[in-house]
VEXGU-848815 format. One line per field, with one value per residue (C-alpha): x, y, z. Coordinates in steps of 0.5 Angstrom, whole numbers. Example, Ala and Ser with C-alpha at 12.3 -4.5 7.8 and 13.67 -1.06 7.14 Angstrom:
c1: c(25,27);
c2: c(-9,-2);
c3: c(16,14);
//
This chain:
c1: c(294,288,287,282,284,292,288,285,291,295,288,290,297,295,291,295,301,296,294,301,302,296,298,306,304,298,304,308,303,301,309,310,303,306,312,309,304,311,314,308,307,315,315,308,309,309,303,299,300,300,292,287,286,278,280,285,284,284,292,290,284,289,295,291,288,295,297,291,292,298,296,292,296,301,296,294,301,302,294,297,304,300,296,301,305,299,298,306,304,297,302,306,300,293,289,289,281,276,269,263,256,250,244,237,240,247,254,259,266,269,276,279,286,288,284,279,282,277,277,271,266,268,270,276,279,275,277,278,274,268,261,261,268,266,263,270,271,265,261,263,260,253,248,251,249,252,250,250,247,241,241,242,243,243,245,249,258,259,266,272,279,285,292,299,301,308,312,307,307,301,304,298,291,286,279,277,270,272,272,280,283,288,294,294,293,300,303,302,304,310,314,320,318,320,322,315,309,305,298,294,288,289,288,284,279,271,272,277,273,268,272,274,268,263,258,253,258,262,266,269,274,278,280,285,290,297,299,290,292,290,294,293,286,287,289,286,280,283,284,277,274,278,275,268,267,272,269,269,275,283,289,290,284,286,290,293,297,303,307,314,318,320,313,311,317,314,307,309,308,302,298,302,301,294,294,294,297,300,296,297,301,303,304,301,308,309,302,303,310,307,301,305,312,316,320,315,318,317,313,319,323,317,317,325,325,319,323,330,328,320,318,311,309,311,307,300,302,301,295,291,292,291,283,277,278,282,280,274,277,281,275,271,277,276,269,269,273,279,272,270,276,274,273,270,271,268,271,270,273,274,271,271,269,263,263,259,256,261,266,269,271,266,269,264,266,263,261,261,259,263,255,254,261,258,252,255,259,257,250,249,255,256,256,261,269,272,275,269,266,271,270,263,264,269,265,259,263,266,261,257,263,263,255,256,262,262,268,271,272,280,278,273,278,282,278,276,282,283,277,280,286,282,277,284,286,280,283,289,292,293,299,297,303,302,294,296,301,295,291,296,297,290,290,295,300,307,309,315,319,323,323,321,313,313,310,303,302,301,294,293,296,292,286,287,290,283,278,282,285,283,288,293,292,288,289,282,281,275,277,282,286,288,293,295,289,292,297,293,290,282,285,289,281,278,283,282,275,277,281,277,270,269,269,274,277,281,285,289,290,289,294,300,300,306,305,298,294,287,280,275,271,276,275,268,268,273,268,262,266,268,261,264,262,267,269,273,278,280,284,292,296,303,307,306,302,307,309,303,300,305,305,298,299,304,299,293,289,283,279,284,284,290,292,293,301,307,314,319,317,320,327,330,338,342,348,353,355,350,353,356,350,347,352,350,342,344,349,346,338,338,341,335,332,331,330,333,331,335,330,332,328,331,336,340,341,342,348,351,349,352,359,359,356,360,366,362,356,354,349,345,341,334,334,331,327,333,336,329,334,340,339,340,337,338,333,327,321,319,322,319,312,307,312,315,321,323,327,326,331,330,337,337,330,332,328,331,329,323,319,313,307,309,316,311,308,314,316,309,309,317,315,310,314,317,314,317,322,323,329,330,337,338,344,342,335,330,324,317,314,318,317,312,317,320,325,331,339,346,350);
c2: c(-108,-110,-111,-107,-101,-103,-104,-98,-94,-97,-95,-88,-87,-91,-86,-80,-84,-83,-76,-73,-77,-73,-67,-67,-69,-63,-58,-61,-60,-53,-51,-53,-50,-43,-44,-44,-39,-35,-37,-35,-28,-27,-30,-26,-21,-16,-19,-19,-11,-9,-10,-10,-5,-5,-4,0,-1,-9,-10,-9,-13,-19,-16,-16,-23,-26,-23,-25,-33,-32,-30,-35,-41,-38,-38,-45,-47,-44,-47,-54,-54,-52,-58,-62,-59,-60,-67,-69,-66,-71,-77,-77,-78,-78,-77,-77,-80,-84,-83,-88,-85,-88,-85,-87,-95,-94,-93,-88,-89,-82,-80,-74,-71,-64,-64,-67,-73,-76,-82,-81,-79,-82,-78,-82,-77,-71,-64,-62,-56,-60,-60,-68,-67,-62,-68,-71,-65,-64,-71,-77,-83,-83,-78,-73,-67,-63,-58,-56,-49,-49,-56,-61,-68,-73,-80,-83,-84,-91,-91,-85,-88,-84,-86,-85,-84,-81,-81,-85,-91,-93,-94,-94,-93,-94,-93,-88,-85,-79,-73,-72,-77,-76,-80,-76,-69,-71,-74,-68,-63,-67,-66,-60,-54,-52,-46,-45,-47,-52,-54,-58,-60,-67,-64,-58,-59,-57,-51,-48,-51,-47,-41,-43,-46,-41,-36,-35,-28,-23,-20,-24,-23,-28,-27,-34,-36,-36,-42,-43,-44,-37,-35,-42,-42,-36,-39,-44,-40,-37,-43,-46,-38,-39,-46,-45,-39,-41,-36,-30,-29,-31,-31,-24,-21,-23,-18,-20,-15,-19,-16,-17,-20,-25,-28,-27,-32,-36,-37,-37,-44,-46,-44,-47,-54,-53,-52,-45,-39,-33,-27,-20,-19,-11,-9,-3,0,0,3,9,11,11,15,21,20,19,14,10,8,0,-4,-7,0,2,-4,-5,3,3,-5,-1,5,7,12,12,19,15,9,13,16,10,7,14,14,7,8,10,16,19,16,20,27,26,25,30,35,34,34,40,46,44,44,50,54,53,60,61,68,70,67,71,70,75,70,76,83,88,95,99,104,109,106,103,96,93,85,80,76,69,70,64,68,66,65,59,56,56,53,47,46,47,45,40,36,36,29,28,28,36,31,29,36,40,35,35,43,43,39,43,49,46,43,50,53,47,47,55,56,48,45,39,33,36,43,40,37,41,47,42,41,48,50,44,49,55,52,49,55,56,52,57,51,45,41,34,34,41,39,34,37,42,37,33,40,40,34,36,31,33,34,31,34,28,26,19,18,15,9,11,16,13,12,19,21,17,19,27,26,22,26,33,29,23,17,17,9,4,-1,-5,-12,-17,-21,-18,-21,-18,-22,-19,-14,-13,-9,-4,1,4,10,4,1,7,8,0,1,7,3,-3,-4,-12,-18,-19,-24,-20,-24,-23,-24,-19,-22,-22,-14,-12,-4,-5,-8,-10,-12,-16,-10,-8,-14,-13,-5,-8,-12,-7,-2,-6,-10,-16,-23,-25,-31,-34,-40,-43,-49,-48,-53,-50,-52,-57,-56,-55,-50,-47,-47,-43,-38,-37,-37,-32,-26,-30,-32,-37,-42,-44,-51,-56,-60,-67,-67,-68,-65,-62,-57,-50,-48,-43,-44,-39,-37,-32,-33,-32,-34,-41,-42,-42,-46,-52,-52,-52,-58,-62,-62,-59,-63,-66,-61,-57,-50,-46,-39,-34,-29,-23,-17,-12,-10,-7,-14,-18,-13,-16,-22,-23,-21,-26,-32,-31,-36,-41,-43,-43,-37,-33,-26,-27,-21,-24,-30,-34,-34,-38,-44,-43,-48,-44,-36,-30,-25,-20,-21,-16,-20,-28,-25,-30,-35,-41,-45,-53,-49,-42,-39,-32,-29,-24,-26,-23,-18,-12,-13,-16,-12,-8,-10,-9,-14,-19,-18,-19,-25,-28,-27,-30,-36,-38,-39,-45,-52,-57,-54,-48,-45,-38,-35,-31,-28,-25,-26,-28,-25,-25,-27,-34,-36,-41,-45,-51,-54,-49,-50,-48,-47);
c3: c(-47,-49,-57,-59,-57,-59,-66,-66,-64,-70,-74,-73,-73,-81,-83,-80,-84,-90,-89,-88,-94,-98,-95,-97,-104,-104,-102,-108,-113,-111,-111,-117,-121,-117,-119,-126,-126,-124,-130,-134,-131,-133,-140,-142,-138,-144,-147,-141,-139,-147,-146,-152,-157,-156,-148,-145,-138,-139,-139,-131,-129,-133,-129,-123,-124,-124,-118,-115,-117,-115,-108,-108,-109,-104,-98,-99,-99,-93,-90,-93,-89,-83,-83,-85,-78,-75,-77,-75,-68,-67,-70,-63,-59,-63,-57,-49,-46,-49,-47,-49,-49,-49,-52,-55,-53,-57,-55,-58,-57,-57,-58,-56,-58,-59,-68,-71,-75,-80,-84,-90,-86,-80,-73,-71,-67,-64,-62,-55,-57,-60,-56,-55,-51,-47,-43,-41,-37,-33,-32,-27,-30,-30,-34,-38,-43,-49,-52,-60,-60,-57,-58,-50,-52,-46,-44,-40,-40,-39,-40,-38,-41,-39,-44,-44,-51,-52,-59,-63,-58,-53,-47,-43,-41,-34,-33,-29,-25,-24,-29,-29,-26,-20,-22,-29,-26,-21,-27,-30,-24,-22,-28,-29,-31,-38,-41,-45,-42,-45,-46,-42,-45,-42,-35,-35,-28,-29,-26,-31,-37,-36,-37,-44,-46,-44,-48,-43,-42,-47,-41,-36,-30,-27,-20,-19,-12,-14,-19,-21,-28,-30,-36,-39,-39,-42,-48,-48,-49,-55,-57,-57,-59,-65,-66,-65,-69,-74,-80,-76,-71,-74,-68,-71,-68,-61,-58,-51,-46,-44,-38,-40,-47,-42,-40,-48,-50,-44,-47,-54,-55,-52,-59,-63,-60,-59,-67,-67,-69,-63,-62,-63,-56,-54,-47,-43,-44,-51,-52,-47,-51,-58,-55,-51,-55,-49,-45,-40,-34,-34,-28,-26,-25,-20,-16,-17,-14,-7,-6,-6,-2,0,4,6,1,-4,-2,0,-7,-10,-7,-9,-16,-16,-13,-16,-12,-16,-22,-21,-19,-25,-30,-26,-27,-35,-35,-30,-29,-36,-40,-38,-40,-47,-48,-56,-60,-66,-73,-79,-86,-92,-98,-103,-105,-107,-110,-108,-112,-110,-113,-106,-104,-98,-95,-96,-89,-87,-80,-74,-67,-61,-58,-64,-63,-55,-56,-61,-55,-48,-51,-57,-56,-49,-48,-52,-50,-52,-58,-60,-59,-63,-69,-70,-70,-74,-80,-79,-80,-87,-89,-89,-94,-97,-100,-101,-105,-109,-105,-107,-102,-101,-100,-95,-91,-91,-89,-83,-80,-81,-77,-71,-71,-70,-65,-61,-59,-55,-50,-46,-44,-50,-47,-43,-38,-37,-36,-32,-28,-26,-24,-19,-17,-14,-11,-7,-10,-13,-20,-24,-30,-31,-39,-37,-35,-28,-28,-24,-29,-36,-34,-33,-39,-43,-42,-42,-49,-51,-48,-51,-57,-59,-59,-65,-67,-67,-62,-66,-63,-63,-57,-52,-46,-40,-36,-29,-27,-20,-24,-27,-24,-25,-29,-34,-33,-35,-42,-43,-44,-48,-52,-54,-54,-55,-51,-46,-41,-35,-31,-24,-17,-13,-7,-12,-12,-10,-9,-5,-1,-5,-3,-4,-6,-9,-14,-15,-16,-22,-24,-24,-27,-33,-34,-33,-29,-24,-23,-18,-18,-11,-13,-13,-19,-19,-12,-7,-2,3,-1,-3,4,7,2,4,11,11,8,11,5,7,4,-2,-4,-6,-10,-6,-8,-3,-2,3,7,5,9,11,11,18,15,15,8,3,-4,-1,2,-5,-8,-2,-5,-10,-10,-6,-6,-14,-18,-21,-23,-30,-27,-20,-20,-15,-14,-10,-7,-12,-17,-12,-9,-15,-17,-10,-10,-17,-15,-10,-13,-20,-19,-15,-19,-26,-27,-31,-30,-33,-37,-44,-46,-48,-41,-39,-41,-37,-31,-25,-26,-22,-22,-19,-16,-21,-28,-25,-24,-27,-29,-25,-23,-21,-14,-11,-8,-3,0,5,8,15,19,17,9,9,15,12,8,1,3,6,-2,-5,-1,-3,-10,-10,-6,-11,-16,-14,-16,-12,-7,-3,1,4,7,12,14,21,25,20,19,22,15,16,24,20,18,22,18,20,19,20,16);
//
C-alpha cells in the first residue's frame, strides 16, 4: 500500500471524525436552546400574548415571532442530524477515484466520494456531482475538459485511481487507463441482488452519465434494453438535479410515478445513500381513482387477466386504445361533435321592480342573450377546453353584476359558480362515463358498466373530465420522472401533459411491453409528441451475457451490447413434477445466492403452484415490499417487473402456455430479471421460444 495515499485516507477519516464531532455537539446545543426557548414560551406565555397597552395587536406579532424561532430552531436540528447521517455514511468509504489534473503547468489531485468534505478551505473530497468530477466518467487518460456554466476548463488526466474502500478501512486501489475500469464494474455487477437497490456512483459508464449531468434538454426520453440501469440513472439525475440547482429545486419538488408499492420500496434507498431525501412518488393508478372516484383496475389485474384467458377482440382492443389513433379520434370527438351539443338559451334575472305610472309593478330583468353566450363560446374562447370556456364566461357575467350592483368578493364568487351551473346545463349529456361510453360506441368498441375502471380506460376518463371539467387536484411538480413508458398509452400521454407542464425524464423499453407489440416509430411519435430528445442505451449491465443474449435472441433484438460477464447458459429442467423440480434448483444450484424468484405466468398459476410447493420449500408470495427479503419469492411476471433477482425460475414453459406473441413478452420480460442463473421447466414438450437452449435435463 502506498504511504501517501494511507496518509491521505487517515487525513480524511481525521477530519470526518472532527466534523461528526462538531455536528453532535451543534445538535446538542440547538436542542438545548429549543428546549429553553420552550420553557420560556410556557413560563411567559401570558406576558407574551397580554400585549401592550398603546398596541393591541402586538400580543400577536410577539406570539408569532416565538413560534417562528421556534420553527427555526427545529429545522436546523434536523438540517444538523442529516449532516451528521451524512457525515456517518462518508465515514465508511470517504471516496471511490482519484483523478490528477493537469492544467496551466499544475497538477490536481482530485478526490471523488458521494459529498463534498472540506477542511478550511480546502476540498478534501469532492461530490460526484460536482463539475471537475464529471471528467472521471467521460475521459481516458490524456486531454480533458469540464465545464462550470458557460466556462470549459481544460487539461490533461495524468492519473485515474480506482479504490476499494469498505467500513472505514483502504483495503485497496489500481491505476486504470480507461474511464471506469472493468474489474470495478464486474466486481459491482457480480454481487447478489439486495432488497433495495443501491446507488452506483462508483460505476456510472459515459453513456448513463450524460443522462444525469446533461442540461442541454429540459425533456428527455430514455428508451434502454433490459437491465441498461434505466431507474438508477433516473435517480441519480435527481440527485445531481438536486445538487446543482440546490437554491431552487428540494426532493419534494420532484414527483416520480412509481408502477407498484413493491418497486417503490425497491428504489427507496438510493437517495438516501446519495445524501438525498425520497421523492414525491404516486402511481398512475392512485391519481385516476382520486380523480373519477372510483375502483381502478391496477396493471397488473389487466395483465393477470389477458395472460390467464386472451381472446384476440380483446387483444385488438388493447392495441387500438393503445394508438395515437384513438387518441386522436378521442380528442376529435370532444373538440367536435360533444362540443357542438352545447346548445345555450337565453339567461334573464329579475334584480328588482319599477312602478309605473299606473300604479302598476314592471320587473326590471338583467338579460344574456343565448346569441352572446353562443358567441363567447363557440368564437371568443374557442381554443380553450369547455372548462375553460364556461369559467371565462361565467366570470365575465359575474363580474357584470358585480361592477352594476357594488358586489363584494363573496357575492362575486358566489354568483360565478352560480352562472357555471346555469352554463352546465347547457350540455344535455354532463356525466363522463356516460360520454365515454358514447364515444366507445362510436368506434365500434364494447362498453362496460362494471364499477371498477377497466385498466385501458383510465386514460380516457381523464382526459373527458379535464376538457369538460377540469381536474380537482393539483398534481404540481417542477421536475417529473416516468419510469416505465411502454406501459402507458398516448391517451395516458396526452392527460400527463395535461397534468404537469415542467421538464421531465421519461424512461422505458418498448421491448418489455407485455400486452403489445411496439415500434421503433412508435418511440419516435412518443417522442415527438411529448417534445422530448430521445436517447437510446444499448449496453445491458443486469445479467450475464448468457443470460442476456438469450433473452434478446427469443424476440429478436439486435444491436445490443454486453457486459463481458460470464456465467451458465440458461436451462431448461424436463420433468413430470413441477414443484420437485424446483426444490432440486434450488437445493443444489441456489444455495449461494440471496434472492431466488419464482416467476409465474399468471395469478392463476401461482395459486396452483403454491399448493404444490407449500411442504417442500420455504417460500413467500411477493405481495408487499417486505416480502423482498424472504429468500425464495413466488411471484408474477406482472408484480417482478422492473426488479431483479440472484435465480429466475419459469415453471410450466411448455408449448401449450406459452405460445402466442404476448406469452413470448411475457417470458422476455420474466427471463430478464435474473442476474446470474436462469432455469425453466417443462412439464410437456417445451415451448418454440426455448428451442435455443442447449443445456436441457431430465428429471
Amino acid at each position: 500500500m502506498d504511504k501517501e495515499e494511507q496518509k491521505y485516507f487517515n487525513s480524511t477519516i481525521e477530519i470526518l471524525n472532527n466534523d461528526i464531532n462538531r455536528t453532535r455537539k451543534k445538535i446538542n446545543e440547538v436542542d438545548e436552546e429549543f428546549v429553553m426557548a420552550k420553557k420560556d414560551l410556557a413560563d411567559n406565555f401570558y406576558e407574551i400574548t397580554r400585549g401592550h397597552a398603546d398596541d393591541p395587536t402586538s400580543n400577536a406579532d410577539d406570539l408569532s415571532n416565538h413560534y417562528a424561532l421556534l420553527n427555526q430552531m427545529e429545522e436546523l436540528s434536523v438540517d444538523l442530524r442529516n449532516r451528521l447521517k451524512g457525515l456517518q455514511a462518508q465515514k465508511k468509504s470517504p471516496y471511490f477515484s482519484r483523478i490528477d489534473f493537469l492544467t496551466k503547468g499544475k497538477t490536481e489531485k482530485i478526490y471523488i466520494g458521494l459529498s463534498n468534505l472540506m477542511d478550511k478551505d480546502n476540498i478534501i473530497v469532492y461530490d460526484w456531482r460536482a463539475p471537475i468530477s464529471s471528467m472521471y466518467y467521460d475521459y481516458e487518460l490524456g486531454a480533458a475538459s469540464y465545464k462550470v456554466g458557460k466556462s470549459t476548463f481544460k487539461g490533461e488526466i495524468t492519473l485515474k485511481r480506482q479504490f476499494k474502500i469498505e467500513n472505514e478501512t483502504l483495503l485497496s486501489y489500481f491505476d486504470t487507463s480507461l474511464t471506469i475500469q472493468d474489474d470495478i464494474l464486474q466486481e459491482v455487477l457480480s454481487k447478489n441482488s439486495s432488497a433495495k437497490m443501491k446507488q452506483i456512483v462508483s460505476s456510472i459508464q459515459k453513456e448513463q452519465n450524460y443522462i444525469v449531468r446533461t442540461e442541454e434538454f429540459d425533456n428527455l426520453l430514455v428508451q434502454g434494453v433490459a437491465g441498461s440501469g434505466k431507474t438508477s440513472i433516473a435517480l441519480h439525475r435527481a440527485a445531481y438535479l438536486l445538487y446543482s440547482h440546490r437554491g431552487t429545486l428540494k426532493s419534494n419538488d420532484i414527483l416520480i410515478m412509481s408502477p407498484n408499492n413493491i418497486f417503490s420500496s425497491y428504489i427507496s434507498e438510493v437517495l438516501p445513500q446519495l445524501g438525498e431525501e425520497n421523492l414525491v412518488e404516486t402511481s398512475y393508478e392512485q391519481i385516476a381513482r382520486m380523480e373519477l372516484r372510483k375502483p381502478i383496475e391496477s396493471r397488473e389485474a389487466l395483465l393477470d387477466r389477458i395472460a390467464s384467458n386472451p381472446t384476440q377482440e380483446e387483444l385488438n382492443e388493447i392495441s387500438f386504445k393503445s394508438s395515437f389513433e384513438y387518441m386522436g379520434e378521442l380528442i376529435k370527438f370532444l373538440r367536435g361533435d360533444f362540443l357542438n351539443t352545447f346548445t345555450p338559451q337565453t339567461l334573464s334575472f329579475v334584480v328588482g321592480v319599477k312602478k309605473s305610472e299606473d300604479d302598476s309593478e314592471e320587473k326590471i330583468e338583467e338579460i344574456f342573450p343565448a346569441e352572446t353566450t353562443s358567441k363567447l363560446f363557440f368564437s371568443t374562447f374557442k381554443n380553450m377546453t369547455i372548462a375553460e370556456r364556461i369559467n371565462k364566461i361565467a366570470w365575465q357575467y359575474a363580474m357584470y353584476f358585480t361592477k352594476k350592483r357594488h358586489y363584494n368578493k363573496e357575492q362575486n364568487r358566489g354568483l360565478k359558480e352560480r352562472f357555471k351551473s346555469l352554463l352546465y346545463n347547457f350540455l344535455p349529456i354532463k356525466d363522463i362515463f356516460k360520454i365515454f361510453e358514447i364515444f366507445v360506441t362510436r368506434m365500434g368498441l364494447k362498453t362496460t358498466n362494471d364499477e371498477t375502471v377497466c385498466y385501458m380506460d383510465k386514460g380516457a376518463l381523464l382526459i373527458i373530465k379535464n376538457y369538460i371539467y377540469g381536474l380537482s387536484h393539483d398534481f404540481s411538480a417542477k421536475y417529473l420522472i416516468i419510469d416505465e413508458m411502454q406501459d402507458f398509452s398516448p391517451v395516458d400521454l396526452f392527460i400527463f401533459k395535461k397534468m404537469w407542464n415542467c421538464p421531465s425524464i421519461v424512461l422505458g423499453d418498448i421491448n418489455q411491453c407485455i400486452e403489445k407489440t411496439l415500434s421503433p416509430d412508435y418511440l419516435q411519435e412518443m417522442s415527438d409528441f411529448l417534445g422530448t430528445k430521445l436517447l437510446e442505451l444499448k449496453k445491458t449491465y443486469r445479467s450475464t451475457k448468457e443470460i442476456a443474449k438469450f433473452a434478446h435472441d427469443m424476440i429478436g433484438l439486435q444491436g445490443v451490447e454486453y457486459v463481458n460477464r460470464s456465467g451458465q447458459e440458461p436451462r431448461l429442467y424436463a420433468t413430470e413434477d413441477v414443484a420437485a423440480a424446483i426444490q432440486k434448483i434450488i437445493e443444489n444450484e441456489c444455495k449461494d445466492f440471496a434472492h431466488i424468484a419464482i416467476i409465474c405466468k399468471c395469478q392463476s398459476e401461482l395459486d396452483k403452484l403454491a399448493t404444490k410447493l407449500k411442504g417442500k420449500i420455504d417460500f413467500k408470495e411477493l405481495v408487499e415490499p417486505e416480502d423482498y427479503n424472504n429468500k425464495v419469492l413466488l411471484t408474477t411476471c406482472a408484480t417482478a417487473k422492473g426488479i431483479e433477482f440472484d435465480c429466475v425460475i419459469i415453471p410450466y414453459a411448455d408449448k401449450d402456455n406459452y405460445r402466442n406473441s404476448l406469452d413470448k413478452n411475457i417470458l422476455y420480460v420474466s427471463s430478464t430479471r435474473a442476474l446470474h442463473k436462469l432455469f425453466f421447466i417443462a412439464e410437456k414438450e417445451q415451448t418454440k421460444f426455448l428451442k435455443d437452449i442447449k443445456d436441457i435435463q431430465n428429471l
